[in-house]
KOLRO-263882 format. One record per residue (C-alpha): residue number from 1; x, y, z; chain; residue in one letter. Coordinates in nm, 3 decimals. Example, Ala and Ser with C-alpha at 12.3 -4.5 7.8 and 13.67 -1.06 7.14 Angstrom:
+-----+---------+---------+---------+-----+------+
! seq !    east !   north !      up ! mol ! type !
+-----+---------+---------+---------+-----+------+
!   1 !   1.230 !  -0.450 !   0.780 !   A !    A !
!   2 !   1.367 !  -0.106 !   0.714 !   A !    S !
+-----+---------+---------+---------+-----+------+
//
This chain:
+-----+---------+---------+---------+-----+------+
! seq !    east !   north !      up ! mol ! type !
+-----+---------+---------+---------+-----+------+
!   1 !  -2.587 !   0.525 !   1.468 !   A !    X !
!   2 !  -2.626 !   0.915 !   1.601 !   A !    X !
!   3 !  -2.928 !   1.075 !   1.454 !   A !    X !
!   4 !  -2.748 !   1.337 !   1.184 !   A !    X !
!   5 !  -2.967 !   1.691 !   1.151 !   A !    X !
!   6 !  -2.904 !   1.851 !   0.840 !   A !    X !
!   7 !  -2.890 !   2.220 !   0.840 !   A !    X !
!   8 !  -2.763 !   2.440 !   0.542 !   A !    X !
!   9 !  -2.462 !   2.631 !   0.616 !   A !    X !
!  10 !  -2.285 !   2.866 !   0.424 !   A !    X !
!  11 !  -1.923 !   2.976 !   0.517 !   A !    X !
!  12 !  -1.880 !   3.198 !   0.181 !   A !    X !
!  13 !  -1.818 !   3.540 !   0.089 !   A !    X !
!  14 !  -1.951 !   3.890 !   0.176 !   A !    X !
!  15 !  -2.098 !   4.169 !   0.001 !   A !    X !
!  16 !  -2.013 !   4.179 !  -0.373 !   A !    X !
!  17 !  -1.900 !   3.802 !  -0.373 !   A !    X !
!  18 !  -2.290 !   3.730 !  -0.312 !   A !    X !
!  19 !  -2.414 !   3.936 !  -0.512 !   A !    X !
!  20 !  -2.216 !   3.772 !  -0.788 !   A !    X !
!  21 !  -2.346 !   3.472 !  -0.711 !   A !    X !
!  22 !  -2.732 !   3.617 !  -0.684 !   A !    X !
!  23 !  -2.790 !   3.499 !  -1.081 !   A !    X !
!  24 !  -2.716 !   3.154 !  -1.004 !   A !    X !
!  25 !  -2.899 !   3.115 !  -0.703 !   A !    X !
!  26 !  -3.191 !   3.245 !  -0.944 !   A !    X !
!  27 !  -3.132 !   3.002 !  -1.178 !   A !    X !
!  28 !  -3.113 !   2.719 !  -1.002 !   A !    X !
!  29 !  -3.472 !   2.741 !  -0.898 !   A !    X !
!  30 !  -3.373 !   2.887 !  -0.512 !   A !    X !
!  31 !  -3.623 !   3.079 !  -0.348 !   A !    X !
!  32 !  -3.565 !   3.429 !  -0.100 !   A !    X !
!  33 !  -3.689 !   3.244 !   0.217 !   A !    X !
!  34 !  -3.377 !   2.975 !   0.122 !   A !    X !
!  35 !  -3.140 !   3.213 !  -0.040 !   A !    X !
!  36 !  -3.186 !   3.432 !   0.376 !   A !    X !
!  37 !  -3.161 !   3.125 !   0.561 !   A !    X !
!  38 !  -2.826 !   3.034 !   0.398 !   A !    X !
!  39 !  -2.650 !   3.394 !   0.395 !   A !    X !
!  40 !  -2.815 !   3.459 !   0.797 !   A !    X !
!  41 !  -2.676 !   3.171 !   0.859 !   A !    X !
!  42 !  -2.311 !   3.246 !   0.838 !   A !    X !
!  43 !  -2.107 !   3.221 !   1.150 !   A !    X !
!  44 !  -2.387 !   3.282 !   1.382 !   A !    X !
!  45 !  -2.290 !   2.985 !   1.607 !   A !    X !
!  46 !  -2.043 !   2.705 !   1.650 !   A !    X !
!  47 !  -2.133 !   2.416 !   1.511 !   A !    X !
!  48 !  -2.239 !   2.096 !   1.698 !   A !    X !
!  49 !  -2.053 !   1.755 !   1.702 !   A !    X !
!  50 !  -2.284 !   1.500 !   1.538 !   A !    X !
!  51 !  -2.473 !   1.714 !   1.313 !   A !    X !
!  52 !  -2.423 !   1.773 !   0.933 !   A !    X !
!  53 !  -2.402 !   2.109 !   0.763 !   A !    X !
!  54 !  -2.383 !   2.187 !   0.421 !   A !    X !
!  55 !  -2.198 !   2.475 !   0.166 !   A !    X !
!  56 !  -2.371 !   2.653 !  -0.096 !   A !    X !
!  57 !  -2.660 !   2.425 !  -0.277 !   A !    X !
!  58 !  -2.514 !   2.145 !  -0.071 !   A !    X !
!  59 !  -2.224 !   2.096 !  -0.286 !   A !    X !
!  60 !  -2.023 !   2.043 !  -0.009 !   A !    X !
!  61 !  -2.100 !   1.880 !   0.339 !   A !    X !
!  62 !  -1.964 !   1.919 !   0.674 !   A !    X !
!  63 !  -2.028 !   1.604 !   0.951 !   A !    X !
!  64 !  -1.923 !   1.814 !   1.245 !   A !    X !
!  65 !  -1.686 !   1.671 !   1.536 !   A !    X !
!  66 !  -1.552 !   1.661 !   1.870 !   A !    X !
!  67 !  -1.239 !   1.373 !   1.796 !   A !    X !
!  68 !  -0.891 !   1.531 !   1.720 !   A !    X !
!  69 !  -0.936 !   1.366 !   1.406 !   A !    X !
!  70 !  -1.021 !   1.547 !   1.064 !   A !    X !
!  71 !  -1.115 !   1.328 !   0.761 !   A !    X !
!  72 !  -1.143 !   1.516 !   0.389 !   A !    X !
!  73 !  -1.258 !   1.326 !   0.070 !   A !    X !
!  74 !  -1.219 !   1.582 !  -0.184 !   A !    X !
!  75 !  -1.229 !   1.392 !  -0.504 !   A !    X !
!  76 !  -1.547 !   1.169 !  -0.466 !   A !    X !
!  77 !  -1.827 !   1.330 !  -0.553 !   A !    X !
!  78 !  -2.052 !   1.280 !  -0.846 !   A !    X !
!  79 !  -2.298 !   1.543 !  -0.876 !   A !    X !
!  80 !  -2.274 !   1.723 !  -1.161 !   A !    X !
!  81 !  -2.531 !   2.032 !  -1.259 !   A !    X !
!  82 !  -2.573 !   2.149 !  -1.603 !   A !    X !
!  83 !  -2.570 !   2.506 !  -1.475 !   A !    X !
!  84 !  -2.171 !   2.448 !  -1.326 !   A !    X !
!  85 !  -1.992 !   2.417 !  -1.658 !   A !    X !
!  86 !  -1.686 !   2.148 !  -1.701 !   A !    X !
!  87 !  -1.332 !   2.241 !  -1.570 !   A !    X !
!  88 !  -1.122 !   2.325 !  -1.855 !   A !    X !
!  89 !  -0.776 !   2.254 !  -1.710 !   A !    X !
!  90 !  -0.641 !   2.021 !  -1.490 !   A !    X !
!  91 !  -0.668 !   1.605 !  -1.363 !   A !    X !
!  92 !  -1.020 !   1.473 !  -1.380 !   A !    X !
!  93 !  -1.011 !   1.137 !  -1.218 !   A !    X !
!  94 !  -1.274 !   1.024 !  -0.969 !   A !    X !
!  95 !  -1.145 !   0.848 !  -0.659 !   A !    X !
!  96 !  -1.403 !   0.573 !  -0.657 !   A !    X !
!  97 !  -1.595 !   0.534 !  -0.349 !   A !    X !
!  98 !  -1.383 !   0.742 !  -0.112 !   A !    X !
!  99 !  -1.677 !   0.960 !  -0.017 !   A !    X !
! 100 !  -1.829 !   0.618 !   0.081 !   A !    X !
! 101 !  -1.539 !   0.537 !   0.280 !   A !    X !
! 102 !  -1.505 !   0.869 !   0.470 !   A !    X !
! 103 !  -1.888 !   0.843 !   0.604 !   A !    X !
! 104 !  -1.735 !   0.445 !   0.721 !   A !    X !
! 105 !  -1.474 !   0.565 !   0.872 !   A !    X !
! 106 !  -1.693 !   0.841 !   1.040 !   A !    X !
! 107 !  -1.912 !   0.548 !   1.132 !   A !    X !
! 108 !  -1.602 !   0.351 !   1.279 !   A !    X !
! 109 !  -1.519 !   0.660 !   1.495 !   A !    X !
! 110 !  -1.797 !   0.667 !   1.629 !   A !    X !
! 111 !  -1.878 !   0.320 !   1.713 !   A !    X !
! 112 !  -1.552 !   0.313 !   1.907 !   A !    X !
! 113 !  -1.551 !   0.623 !   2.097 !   A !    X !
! 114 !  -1.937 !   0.765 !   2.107 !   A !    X !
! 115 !  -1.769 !   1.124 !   1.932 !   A !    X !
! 116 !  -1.717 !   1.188 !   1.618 !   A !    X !
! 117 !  -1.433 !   1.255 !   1.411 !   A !    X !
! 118 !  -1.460 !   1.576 !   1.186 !   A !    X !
! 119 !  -1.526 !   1.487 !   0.791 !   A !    X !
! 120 !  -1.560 !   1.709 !   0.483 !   A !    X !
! 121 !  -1.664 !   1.602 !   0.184 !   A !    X !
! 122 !  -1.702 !   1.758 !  -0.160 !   A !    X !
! 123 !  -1.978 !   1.628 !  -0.383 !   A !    X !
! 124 !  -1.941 !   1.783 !  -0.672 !   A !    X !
! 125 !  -1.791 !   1.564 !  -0.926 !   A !    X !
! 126 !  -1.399 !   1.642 !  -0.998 !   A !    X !
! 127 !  -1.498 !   1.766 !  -1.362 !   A !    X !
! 128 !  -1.673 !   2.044 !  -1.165 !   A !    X !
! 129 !  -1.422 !   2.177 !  -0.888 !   A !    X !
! 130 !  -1.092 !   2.029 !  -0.755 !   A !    X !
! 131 !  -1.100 !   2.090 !  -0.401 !   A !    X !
! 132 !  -0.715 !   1.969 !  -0.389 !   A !    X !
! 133 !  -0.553 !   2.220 !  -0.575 !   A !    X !
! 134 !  -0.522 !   2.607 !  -0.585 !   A !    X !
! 135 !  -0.841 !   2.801 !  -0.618 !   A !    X !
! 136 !  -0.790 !   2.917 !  -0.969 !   A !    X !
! 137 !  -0.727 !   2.622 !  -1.066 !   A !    X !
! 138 !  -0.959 !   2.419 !  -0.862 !   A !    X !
! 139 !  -1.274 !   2.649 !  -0.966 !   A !    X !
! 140 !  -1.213 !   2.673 !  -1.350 !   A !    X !
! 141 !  -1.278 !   3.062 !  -1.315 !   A !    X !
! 142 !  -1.635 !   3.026 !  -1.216 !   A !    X !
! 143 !  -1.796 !   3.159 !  -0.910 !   A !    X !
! 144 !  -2.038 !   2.902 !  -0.827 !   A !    X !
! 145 !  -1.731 !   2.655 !  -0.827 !   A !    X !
! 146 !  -1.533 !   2.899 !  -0.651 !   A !    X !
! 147 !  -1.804 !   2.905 !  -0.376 !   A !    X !
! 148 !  -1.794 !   2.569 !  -0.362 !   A !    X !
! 149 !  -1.385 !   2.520 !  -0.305 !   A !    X !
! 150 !  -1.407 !   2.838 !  -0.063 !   A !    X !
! 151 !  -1.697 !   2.646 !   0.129 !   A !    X !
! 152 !  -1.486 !   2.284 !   0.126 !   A !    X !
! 153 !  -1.179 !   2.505 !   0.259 !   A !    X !
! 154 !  -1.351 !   2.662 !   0.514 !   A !    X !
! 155 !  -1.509 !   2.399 !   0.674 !   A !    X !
! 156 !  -1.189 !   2.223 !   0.716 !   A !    X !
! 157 !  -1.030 !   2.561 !   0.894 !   A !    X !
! 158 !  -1.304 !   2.553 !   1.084 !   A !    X !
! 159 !  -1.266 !   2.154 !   1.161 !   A !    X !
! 160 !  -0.877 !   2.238 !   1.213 !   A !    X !
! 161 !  -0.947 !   2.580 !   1.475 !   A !    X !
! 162 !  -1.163 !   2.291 !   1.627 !   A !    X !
! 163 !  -0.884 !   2.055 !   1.691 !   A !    X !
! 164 !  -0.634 !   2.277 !   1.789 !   A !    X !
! 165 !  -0.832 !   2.430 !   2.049 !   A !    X !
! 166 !  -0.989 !   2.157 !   2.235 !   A !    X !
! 167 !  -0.720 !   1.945 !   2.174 !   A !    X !
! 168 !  -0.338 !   2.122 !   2.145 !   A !    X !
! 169 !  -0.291 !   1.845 !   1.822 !   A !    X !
! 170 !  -0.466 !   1.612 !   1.631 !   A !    X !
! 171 !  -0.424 !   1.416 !   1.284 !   A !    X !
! 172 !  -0.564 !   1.524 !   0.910 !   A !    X !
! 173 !  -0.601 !   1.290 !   0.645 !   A !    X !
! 174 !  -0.677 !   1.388 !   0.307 !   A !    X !
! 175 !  -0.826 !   1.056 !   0.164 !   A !    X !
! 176 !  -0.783 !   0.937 !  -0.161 !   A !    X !
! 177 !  -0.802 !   0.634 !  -0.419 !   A !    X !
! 178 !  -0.510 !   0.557 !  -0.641 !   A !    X !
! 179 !  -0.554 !   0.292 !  -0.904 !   A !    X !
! 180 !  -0.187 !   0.160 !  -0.937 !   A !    X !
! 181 !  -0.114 !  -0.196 !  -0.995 !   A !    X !
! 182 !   0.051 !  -0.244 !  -0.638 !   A !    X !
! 183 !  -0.258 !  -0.265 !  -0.400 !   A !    X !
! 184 !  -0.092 !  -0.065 !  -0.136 !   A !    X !
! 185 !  -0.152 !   0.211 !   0.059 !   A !    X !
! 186 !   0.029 !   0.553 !  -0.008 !   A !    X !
! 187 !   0.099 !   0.764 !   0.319 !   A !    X !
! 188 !   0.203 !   1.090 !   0.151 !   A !    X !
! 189 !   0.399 !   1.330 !   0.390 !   A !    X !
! 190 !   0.463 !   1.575 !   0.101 !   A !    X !
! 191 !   0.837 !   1.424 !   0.014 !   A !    X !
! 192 !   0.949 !   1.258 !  -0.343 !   A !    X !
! 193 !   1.036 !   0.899 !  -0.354 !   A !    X !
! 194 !   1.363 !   1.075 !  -0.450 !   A !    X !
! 195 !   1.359 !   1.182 !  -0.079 !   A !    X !
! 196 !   1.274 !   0.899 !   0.091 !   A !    X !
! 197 !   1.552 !   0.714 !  -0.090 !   A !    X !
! 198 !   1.719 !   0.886 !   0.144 !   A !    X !
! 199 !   1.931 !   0.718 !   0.495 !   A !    X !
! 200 !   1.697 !   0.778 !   0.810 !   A !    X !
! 201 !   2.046 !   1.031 !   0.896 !   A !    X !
! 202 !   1.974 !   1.232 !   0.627 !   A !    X !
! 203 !   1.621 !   1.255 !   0.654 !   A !    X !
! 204 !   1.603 !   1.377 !   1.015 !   A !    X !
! 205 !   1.754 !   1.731 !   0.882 !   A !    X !
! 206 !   1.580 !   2.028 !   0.888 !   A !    X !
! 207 !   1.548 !   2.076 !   0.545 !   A !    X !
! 208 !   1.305 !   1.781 !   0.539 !   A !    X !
! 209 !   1.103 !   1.825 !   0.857 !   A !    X !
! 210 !   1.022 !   2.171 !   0.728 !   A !    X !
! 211 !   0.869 !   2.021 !   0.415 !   A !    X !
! 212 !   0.719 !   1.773 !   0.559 !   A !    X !
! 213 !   0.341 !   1.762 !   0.649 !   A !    X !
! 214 !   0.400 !   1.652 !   1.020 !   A !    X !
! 215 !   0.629 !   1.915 !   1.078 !   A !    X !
! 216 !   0.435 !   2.075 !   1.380 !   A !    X !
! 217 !   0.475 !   1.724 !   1.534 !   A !    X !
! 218 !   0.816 !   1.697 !   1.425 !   A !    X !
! 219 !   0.918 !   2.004 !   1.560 !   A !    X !
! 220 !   0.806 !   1.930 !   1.922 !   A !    X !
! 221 !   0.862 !   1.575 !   1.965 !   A !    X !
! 222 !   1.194 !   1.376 !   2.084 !   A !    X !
! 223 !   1.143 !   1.070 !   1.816 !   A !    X !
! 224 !   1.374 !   1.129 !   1.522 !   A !    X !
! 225 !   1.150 !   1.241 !   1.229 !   A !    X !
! 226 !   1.218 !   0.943 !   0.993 !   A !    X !
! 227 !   1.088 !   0.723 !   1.309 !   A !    X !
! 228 !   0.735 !   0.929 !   1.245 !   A !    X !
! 229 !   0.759 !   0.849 !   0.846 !   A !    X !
! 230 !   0.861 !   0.487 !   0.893 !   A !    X !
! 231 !   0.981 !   0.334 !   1.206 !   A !    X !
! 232 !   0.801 !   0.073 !   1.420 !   A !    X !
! 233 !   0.524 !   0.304 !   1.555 !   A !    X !
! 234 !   0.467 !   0.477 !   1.258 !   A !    X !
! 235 !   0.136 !   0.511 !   1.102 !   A !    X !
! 236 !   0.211 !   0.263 !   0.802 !   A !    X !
! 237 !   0.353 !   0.023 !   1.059 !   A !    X !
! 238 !   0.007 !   0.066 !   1.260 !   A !    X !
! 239 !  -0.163 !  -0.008 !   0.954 !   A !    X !
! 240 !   0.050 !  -0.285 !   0.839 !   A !    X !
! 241 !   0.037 !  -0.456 !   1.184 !   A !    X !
! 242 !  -0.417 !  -0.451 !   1.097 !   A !    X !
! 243 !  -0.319 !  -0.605 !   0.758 !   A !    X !
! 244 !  -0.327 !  -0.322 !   0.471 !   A !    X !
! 245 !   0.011 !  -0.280 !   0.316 !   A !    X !
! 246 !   0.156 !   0.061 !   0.351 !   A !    X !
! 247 !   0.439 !   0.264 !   0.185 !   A !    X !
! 248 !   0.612 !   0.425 !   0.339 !   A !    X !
! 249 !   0.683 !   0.180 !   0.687 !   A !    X !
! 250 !   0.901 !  -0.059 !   0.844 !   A !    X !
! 251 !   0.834 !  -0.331 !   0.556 !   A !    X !
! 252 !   0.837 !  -0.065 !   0.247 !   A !    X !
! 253 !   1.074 !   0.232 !   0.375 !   A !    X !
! 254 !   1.106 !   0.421 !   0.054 !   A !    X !
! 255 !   0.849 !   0.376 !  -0.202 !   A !    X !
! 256 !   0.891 !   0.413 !  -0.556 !   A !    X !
! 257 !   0.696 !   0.554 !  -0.825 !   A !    X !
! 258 !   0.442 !   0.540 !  -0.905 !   A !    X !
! 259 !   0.357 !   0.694 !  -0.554 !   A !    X !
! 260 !   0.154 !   0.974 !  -0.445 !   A !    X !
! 261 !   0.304 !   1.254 !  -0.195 !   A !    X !
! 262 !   0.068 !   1.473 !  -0.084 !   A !    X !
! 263 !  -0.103 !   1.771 !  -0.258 !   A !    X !
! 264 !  -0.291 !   2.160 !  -0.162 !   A !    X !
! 265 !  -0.510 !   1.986 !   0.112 !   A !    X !
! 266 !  -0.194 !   1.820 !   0.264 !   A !    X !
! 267 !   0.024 !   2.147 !   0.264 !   A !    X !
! 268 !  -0.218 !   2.384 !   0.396 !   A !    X !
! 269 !  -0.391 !   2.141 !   0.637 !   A !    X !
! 270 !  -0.102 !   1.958 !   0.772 !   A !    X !
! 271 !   0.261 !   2.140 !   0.714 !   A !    X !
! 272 !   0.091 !   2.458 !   0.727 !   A !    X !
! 273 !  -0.162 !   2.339 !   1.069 !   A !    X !
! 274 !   0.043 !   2.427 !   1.315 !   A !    X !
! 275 !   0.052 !   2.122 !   1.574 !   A !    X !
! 276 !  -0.211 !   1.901 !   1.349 !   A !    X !
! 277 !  -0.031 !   1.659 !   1.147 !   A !    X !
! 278 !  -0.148 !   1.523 !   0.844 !   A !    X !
! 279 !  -0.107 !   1.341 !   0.538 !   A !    X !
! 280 !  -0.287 !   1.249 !   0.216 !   A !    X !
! 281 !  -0.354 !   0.831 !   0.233 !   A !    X !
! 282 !  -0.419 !   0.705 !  -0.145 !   A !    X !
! 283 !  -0.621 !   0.357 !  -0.065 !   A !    X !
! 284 !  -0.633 !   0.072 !  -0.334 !   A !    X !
! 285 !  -0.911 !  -0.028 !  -0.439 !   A !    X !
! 286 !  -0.950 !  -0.396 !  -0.369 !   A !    X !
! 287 !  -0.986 !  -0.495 !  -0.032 !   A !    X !
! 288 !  -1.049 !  -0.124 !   0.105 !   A !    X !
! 289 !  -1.290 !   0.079 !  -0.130 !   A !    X !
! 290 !  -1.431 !  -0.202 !  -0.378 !   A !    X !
! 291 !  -1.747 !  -0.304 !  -0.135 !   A !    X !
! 292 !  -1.916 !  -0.247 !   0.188 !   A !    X !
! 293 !  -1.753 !  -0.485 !   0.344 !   A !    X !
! 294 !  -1.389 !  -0.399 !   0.259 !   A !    X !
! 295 !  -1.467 !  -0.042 !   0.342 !   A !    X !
! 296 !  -1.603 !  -0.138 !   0.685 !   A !    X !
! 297 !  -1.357 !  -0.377 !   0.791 !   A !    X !
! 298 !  -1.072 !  -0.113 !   0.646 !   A !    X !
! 299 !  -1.249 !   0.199 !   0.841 !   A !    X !
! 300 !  -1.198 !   0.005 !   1.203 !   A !    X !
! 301 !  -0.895 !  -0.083 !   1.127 !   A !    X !
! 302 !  -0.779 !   0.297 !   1.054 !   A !    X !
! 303 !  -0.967 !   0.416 !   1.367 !   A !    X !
! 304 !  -0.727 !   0.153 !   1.580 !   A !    X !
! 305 !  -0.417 !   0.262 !   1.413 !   A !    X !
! 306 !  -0.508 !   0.622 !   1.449 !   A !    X !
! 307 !  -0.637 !   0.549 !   1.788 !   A !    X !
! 308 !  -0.243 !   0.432 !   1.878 !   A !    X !
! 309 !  -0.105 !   0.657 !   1.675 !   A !    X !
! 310 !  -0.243 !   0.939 !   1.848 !   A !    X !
! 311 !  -0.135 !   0.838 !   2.207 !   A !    X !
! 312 !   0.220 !   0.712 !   2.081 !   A !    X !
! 313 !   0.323 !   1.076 !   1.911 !   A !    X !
! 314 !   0.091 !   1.357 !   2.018 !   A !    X !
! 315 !  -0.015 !   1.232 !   2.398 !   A !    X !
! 316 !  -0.357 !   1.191 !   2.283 !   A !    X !
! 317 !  -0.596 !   0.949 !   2.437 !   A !    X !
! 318 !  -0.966 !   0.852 !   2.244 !   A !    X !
! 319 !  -1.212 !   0.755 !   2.461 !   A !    X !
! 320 !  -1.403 !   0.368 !   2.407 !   A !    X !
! 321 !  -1.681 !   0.347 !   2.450 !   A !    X !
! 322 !  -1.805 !   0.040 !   2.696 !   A !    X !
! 323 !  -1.922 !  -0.250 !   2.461 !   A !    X !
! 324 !  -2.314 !  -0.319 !   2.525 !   A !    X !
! 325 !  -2.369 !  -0.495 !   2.862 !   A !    X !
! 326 !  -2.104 !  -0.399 !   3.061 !   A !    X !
! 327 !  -2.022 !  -0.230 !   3.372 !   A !    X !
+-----+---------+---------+---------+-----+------+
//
């Protein structure tokens, strides 16, 4: 496993925004040599594949790649500091061991290709901040939450600018845990079960590649866009074909409810990314996030489907690394 060096990082807000948030730095106990380190900090230098950087009083984190591959786990945190009061408004569900998952799946990258994909986490429980919605919603109102959903968002712009730049495309995946009765997973593109009801004909309009959040891909590429939600070298069929269940794919081509579609991470990382696709994936719990094992033997799996999905639709190649002994 690489050797991760944590350094604090702070991607936030300028002149009055800090000094609005100078009383809670107090009163969490920071000192000046900390609270100077944090705001010099900002955007000095690029960061560096393999090492970890954290938001404001590490509430978020940042494992930094160099994979065309961006993994977010907004909804698995658990800290929760009596000086951030409650959300107010809103859902409040914890996505059980996704944060877990993400660092596998990091993990799995890397044990396949010797890079690393990029992955931001929130870990700040959801009663705290909801880094999948709107800011004012997300962040209750409060700054220190605010801080913390600007941070989250900005590391996955950065992440994204990443991507796009060394790579002309990629894949984002907002990850997820449903708890629905069918243990499936949900590949949310941003469309309604209502729309997927829909004839492959219909679907390859327009109308529904610009909603859709592969519509960068979908734009540029000569496969009919229902192929890309569902057809044989889709990403649910990749995943089916490695033994997880997927909606929508070849086997399950229009999902019904109770299904999720995609939410603010999905829309402004992947229909809004330019030529990074994405989607929000809602695992079940048994057999993918319920224990070590699952999550491990689900996070290679995911890097081999990605791994083919990338070459099949954006012309992508990973590298593998050798196995040990050969040459």
């Amino acid at each position: 496993m690489p050797r991760f060096q944590s350094l604090t990082r702070q991607l936030g807000r300028a002149g009055i925004g800090l000094l609005c948030l100078a009383a809670f730095w107090f009163g969490a106990g920071f000192t000046s040599d900390v609270r100077a380190q944090t705001v010099a900090a900002a955007g000095r230098e690029p960061f560096r594949a393999g090492e970890t950087y954290y938001g404001r009083r590490q509430f978020t984190e940042y494992l930094a790649g160099d994979l065309p591959v961006i993994i977010a786990a907004p909804h698995g945190g658990r800290e929760k500091p009596e000086d951030l009061p409650d959300r107010l408004k809103g859902t409040f569900a914890f996505d059980t061991n996704t944060q877990e998952l993400a660092r596998e799946i990091a993990a799995a990258f890397h044990e396949r290709t010797g890079r690393h994909a990029h992955v931001v986490i929130c870990r700040l429980h959801r009663w705290k901040v909801d880094c999948n919605r709107e800011a004012e919603e997300g962040a209750g109102g409060h700054p220190l939450a605010l801080q913390a959903w600007e941070d989250f968002q900005g590391f996955l712009d950065r992440a994204r600018t990443a991507v796009t730049n060394g790579f002309g495309g990629g894949l984002f995946i907002d990850l997820h845990g449903h708890g629905h009765k069918e243990q499936r997973l949900e590949l949310g593109y941003l469309h309604t079960p209502e729309t997927l009801a829909r004839a492959d004909a219909e679907l390859n309009a327009a109308e529904f590649v610009q909603e859709s959040s592969l519509r960068g891909l979908a734009l540029k590429t000569k496969a009919p866009y229902a192929e890309l939600l569902r057809g044989p070298r889709s990403l649910g069929a990749l995943l089916e074909a490695e033994g997880f269940p997927c909606a929508p794919s070849p086997r399950e081509p229009r999902p019904v409810a109770p299904y999720f579609s995609g939410g603010y991470n999905t829309r402004r990382h992947g229909r809004d990314a330019g030529p990074v696709g994405g989607l929000q994936m809602e695992t079940n719990f048994k057999g993918v996030r319920d224990t070590a094992e699952s999550r491990e033997q689900f996070a290679r799996a995911l890097v081999r489907a990605v791994e083919a999905w990338l070459k099949e639709h954006q012309g992508i190649a990973l590298p593998v690394k050798a196995a040990a002994g050969a040459g």
